[in-house]
C-alpha positions as CSV (number, residue, x, y, z in Angstrom):
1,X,97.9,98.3,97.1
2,X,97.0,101.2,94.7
3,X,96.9,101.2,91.4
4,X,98.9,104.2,91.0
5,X,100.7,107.3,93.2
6,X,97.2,109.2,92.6
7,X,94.5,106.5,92.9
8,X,92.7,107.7,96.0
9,X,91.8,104.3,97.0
10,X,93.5,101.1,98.8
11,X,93.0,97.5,97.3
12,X,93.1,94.5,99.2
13,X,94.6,91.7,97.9
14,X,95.1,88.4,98.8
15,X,97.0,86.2,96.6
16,X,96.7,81.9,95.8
17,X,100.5,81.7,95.7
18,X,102.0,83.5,98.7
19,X,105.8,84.1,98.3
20,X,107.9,83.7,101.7
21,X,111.3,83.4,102.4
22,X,112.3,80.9,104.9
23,X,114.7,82.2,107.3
24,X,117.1,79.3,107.2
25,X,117.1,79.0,103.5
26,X,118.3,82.5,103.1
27,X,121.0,82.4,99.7
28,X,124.1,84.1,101.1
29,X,126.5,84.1,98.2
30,X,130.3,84.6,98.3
31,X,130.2,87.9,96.1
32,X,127.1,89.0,98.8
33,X,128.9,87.9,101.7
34,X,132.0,90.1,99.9
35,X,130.2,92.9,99.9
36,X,128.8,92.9,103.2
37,X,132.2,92.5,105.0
38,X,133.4,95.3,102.9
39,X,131.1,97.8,104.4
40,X,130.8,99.4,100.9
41,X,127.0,100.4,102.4
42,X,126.5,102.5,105.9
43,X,123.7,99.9,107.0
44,X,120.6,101.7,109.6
45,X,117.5,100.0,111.1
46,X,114.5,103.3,111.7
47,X,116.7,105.9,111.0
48,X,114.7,106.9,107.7
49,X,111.3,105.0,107.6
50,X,109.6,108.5,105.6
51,X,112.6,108.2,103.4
52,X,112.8,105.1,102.5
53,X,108.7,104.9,101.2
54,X,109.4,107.9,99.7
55,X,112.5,106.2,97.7
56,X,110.2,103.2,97.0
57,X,107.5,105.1,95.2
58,X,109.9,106.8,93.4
59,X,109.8,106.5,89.8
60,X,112.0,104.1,87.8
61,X,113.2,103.2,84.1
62,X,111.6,100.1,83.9
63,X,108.5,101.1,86.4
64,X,106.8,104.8,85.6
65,X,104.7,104.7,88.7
66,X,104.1,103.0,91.9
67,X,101.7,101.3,94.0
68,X,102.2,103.3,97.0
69,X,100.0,106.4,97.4
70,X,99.4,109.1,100.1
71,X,96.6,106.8,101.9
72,X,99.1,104.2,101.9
73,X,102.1,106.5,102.8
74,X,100.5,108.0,105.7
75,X,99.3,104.6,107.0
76,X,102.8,102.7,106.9
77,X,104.3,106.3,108.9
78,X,101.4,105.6,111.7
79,X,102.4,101.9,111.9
80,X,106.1,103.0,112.3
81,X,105.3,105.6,115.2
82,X,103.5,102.8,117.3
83,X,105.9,100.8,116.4
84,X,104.2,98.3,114.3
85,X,106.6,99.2,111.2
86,X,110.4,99.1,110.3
87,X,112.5,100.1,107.5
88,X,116.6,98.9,107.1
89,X,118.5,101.8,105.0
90,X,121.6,101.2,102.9
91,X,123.7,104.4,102.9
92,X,126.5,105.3,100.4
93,X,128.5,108.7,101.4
94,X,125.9,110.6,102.9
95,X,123.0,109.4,100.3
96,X,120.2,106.8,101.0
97,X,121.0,104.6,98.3
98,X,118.4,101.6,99.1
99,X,116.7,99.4,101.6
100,X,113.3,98.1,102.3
101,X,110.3,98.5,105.2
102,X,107.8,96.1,106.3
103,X,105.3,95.5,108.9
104,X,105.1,93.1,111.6
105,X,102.3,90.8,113.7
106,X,103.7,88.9,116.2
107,X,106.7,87.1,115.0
108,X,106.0,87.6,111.6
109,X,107.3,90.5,109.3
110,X,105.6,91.1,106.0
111,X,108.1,92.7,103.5
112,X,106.1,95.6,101.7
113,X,108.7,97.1,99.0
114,X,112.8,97.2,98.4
115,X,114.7,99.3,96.7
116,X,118.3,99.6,95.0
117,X,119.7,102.7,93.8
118,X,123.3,101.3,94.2
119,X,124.2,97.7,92.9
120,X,123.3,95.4,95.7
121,X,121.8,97.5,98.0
122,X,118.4,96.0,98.4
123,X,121.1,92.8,98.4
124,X,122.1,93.9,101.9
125,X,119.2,95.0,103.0
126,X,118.0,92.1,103.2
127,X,120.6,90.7,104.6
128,X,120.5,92.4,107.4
129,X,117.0,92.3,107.3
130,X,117.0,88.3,107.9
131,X,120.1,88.3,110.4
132,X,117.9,91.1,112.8
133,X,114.7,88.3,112.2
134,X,116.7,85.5,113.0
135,X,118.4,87.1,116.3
136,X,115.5,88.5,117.6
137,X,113.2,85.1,117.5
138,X,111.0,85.9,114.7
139,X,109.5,82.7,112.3
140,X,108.2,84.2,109.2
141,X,109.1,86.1,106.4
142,X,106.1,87.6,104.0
143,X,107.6,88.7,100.4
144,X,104.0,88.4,98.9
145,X,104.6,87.6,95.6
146,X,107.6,86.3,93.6
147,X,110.1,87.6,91.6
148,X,113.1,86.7,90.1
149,X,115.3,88.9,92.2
150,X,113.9,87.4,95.3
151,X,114.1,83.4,94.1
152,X,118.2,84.2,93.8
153,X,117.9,85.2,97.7
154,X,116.1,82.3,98.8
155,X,112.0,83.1,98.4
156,X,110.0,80.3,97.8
157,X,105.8,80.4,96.6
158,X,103.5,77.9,98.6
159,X,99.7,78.5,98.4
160,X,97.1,80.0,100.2
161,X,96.1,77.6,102.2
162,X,99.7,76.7,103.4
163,X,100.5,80.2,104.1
164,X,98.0,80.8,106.5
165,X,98.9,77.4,107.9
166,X,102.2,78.7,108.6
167,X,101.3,82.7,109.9
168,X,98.2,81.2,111.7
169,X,100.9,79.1,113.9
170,X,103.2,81.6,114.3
171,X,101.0,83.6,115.4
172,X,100.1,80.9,118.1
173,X,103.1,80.6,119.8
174,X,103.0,81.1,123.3
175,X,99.1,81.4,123.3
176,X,98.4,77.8,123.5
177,X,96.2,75.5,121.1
178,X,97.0,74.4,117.6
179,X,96.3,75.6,113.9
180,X,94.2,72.4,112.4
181,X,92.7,72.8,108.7
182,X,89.6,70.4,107.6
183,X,89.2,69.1,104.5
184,X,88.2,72.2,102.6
185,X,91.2,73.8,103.5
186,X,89.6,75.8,105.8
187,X,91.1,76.7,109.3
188,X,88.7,74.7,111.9
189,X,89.2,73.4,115.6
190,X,91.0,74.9,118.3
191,X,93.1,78.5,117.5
192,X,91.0,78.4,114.6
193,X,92.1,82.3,113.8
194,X,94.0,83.7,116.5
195,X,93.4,86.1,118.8
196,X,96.0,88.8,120.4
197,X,98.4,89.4,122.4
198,X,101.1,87.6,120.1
199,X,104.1,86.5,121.2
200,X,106.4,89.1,119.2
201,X,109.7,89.3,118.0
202,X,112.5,91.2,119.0
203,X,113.7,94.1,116.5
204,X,115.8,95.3,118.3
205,X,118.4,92.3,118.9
206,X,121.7,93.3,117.5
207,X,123.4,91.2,115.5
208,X,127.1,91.0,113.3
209,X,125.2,92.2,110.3
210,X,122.5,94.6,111.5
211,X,124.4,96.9,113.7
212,X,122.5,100.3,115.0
213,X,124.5,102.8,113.9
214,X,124.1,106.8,113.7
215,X,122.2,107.7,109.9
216,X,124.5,109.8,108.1
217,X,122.6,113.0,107.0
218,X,119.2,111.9,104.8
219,X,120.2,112.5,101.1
220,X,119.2,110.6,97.6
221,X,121.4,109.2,94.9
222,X,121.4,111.3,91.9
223,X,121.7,108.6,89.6
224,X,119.4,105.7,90.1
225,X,120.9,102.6,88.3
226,X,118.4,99.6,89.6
227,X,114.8,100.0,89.3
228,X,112.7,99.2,92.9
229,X,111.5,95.7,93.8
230,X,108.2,94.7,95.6
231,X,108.5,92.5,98.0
């Protein structure tokens, strides 16, 4: 992270409470579940990865400046050409109205920012977002930290030493040994940290909610009305 659009420099952080969402315990409310069936949004998976950073860092009511800077920018668009990145992108006639991008490691997808411009838009998003996970055989799902907006949808906090419990298996998966953690809550025995290849999910399995559709043509909405969330 950076501490603002023109710090020069990338922080590494790490925090004691990790945020995830599991992907069975996913909140799918009625008035969601409404909105989805009512294609009110034009839903896309890669179609606008550079768009939907830039959207991110964009400047909000509540939040005058962002965490995402060039260094960071630049790095995520790498990521996406090799194929390392993905973005999902709410549309609303002809204007990219919210979404979210993440990376991935193996079966694992770290959420990295989301976005509304549109009531309920970073909503779908996710939506979609956990449907493609769950289709394509992926078994984690990184928010980082916490926030209100993501505890309605489902996100939990467990700590440190838990989360790493968790990615360090998935990340084992298919590559034999175990995750085992001695007393001190450090990782120890066999597949103590693991090592690639990883066994990775499938982003490209369609499914009812995250259909691959043509992007209609790249555009903003004028009028932001919801300020952006991190993941």
């Amino acid at each position: 992270m950076a501490d603002g659009a023109d710090d020069p420099s990338v922080h590494w952080v790490e925090p004691r409470l990790r945020a995830i969402l599991p992907l069975d315990g996913f909140h799918l409310s009625r008035s969601l579940r409404k909105v989805i069936v009512s294609d009110r949004f034009h839903v896309t998976t890669d179609t606008a990865f550079g768009d939907m950073m830039a959207l991110c860092a964009e400047a909000a009511a509540d939040r005058p400046t962002t965490w995402i800077n060039p260094v960071i920018k630049a790095s995520y668009e790498r990521l996406f050409r090799l194929g390392h990145a993905h973005s999902v992108e709410c549309w609303s006639n002809g204007a990219l109205v919210g979404g979210l991008y993440g990376v991935t490691l193996g079966r694992a997808f770290f959420g990295e920012s989301m976005v509304s411009r549109a009531r309920d838009a970073s909503k779908v998003a996710l939506a979609h977002l956990v449907a493609r996970l769950i289709a394509g055989g992926w078994r984690l799902l990184d928010c980082q930290f916490i926030t209100p907006h993501l505890a309605t949808l489902g996100a939990i906090e467990i700590s440190q030493r838990d989360y790493l419990a968790r990615l360090y298996s998935v990340l084992s998966e298919g590559a034999g040994g175990g995750v085992a953690f001695g007393a001190a809550g450090v990782v120890s025995g066999a597949g103590d940290v693991p090592s690639p290849p990883f066994v990775a999910g499938d982003w490209a399995r369609s499914t009812p909610w995250a259909r691959q559709r043509s992007a209609p043509t790249a555009g903003r909405a004028r009028r932001p009305d919801m300020s952006s969330h991190s993941f």
